[in-house]
C-alpha positions as CSV (number, residue, x, y, z in Angstrom):
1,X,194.0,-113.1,135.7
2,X,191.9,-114.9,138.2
3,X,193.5,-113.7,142.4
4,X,193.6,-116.3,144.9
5,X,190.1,-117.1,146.6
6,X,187.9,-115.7,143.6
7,X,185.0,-118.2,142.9
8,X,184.9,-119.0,139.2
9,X,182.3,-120.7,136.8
10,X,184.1,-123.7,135.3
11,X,184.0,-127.1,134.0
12,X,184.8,-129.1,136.5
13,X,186.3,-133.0,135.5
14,X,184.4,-135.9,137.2
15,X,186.9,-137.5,139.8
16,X,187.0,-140.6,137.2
17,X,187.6,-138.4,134.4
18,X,184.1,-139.6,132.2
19,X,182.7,-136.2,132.2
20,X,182.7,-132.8,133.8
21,X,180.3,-130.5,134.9
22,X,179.7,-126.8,135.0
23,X,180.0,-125.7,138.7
24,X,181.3,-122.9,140.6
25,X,185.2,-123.3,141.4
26,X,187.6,-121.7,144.4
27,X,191.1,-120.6,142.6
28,X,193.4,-121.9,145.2
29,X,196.0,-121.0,142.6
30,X,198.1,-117.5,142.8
31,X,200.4,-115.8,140.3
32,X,198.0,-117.2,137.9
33,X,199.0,-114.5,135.4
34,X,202.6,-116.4,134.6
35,X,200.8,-119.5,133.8
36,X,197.9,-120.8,131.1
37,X,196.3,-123.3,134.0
38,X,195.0,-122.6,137.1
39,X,194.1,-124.6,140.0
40,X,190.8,-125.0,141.3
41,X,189.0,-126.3,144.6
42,X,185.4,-128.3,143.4
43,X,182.4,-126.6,144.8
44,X,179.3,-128.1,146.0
45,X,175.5,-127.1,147.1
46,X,175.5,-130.7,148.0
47,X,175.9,-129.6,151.7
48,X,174.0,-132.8,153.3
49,X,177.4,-135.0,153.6
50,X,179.7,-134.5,156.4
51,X,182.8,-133.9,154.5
52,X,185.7,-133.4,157.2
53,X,187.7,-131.5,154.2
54,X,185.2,-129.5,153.2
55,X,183.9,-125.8,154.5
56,X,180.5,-124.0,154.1
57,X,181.0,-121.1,152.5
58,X,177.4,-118.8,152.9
59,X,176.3,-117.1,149.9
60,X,176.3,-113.2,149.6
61,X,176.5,-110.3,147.3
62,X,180.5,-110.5,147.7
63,X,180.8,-113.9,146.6
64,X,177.9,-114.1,144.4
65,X,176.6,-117.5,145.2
66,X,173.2,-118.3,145.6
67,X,173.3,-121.1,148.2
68,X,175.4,-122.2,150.9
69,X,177.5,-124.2,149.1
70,X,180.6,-126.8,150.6
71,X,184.2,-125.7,149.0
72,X,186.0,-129.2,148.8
73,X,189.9,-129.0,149.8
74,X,190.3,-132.9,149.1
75,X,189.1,-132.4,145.2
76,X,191.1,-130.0,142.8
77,X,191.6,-130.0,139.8
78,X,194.2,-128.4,137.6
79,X,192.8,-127.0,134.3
80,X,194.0,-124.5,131.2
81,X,192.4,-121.0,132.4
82,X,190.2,-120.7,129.0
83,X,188.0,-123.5,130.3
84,X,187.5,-121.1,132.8
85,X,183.7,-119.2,131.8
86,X,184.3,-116.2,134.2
87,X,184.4,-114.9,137.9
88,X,181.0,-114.8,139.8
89,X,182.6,-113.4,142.6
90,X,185.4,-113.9,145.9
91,X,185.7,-115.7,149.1
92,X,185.4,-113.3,151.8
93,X,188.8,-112.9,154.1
94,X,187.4,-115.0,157.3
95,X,187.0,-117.5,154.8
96,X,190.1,-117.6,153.3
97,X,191.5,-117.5,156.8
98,X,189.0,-120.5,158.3
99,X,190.2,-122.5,155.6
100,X,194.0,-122.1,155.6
101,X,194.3,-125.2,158.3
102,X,191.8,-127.6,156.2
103,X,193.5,-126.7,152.8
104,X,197.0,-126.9,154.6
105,X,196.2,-129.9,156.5
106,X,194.7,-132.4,153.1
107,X,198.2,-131.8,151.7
108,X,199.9,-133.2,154.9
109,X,201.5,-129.8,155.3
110,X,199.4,-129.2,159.1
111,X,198.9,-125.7,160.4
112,X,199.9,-123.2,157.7
């Protein structure tokens, strides 16, 4: 349904679980299609904080942002895909390829 490195509008659980928050959401997820959850990499426009697992992702008509927003490796979040409100748009290839060792290296996994 929703291809790896498409940018999603979701609720997004609170890292304490009182609440969530609709926010845009990175599927790092693939085969999605086989499964009723997805998994999602938080978002953030909250780009002040140096977040050493984090990378800026630029807005553009390709990922349909509207500011440069922070994609957070060291927050996912597993959720049923009908939470899921639709796809605003992809990450663009460079991206996805930037952050392979920063989504690789939060899981302890190193260079992918």
């Amino acid at each position: 349904m929703f291809a790896f490195g498409s940018i999603v509008l979701t609720r997004f659980p609170f890292t304490d679980l009182s609440s969530a928050k609709v926010r845009p959401a990175r599927v790092i997820s693939d085969h999605n299609d086989r499964r009723s959850d997805i998994v999602l990499a938080f978002m953030t426009s909250n780009t002040s904080a140096a977040i050493a697992d984090a990378l800026l992702l630029q807005p553009s008509s390709h990922n349909g942002l509207k500011v440069p927003t922070l994609v957070r490796f060291d927050k996912i979040a597993t959720l049923e895909m009908q939470i899921v409100a639709g796809k605003i748009g992809d990450a663009e290839p460079a991206f996805l390829k930037a952050a392979a060792p920063i989504f690789f290296g939060v899981f302890g996994f190193g260079e992918p």
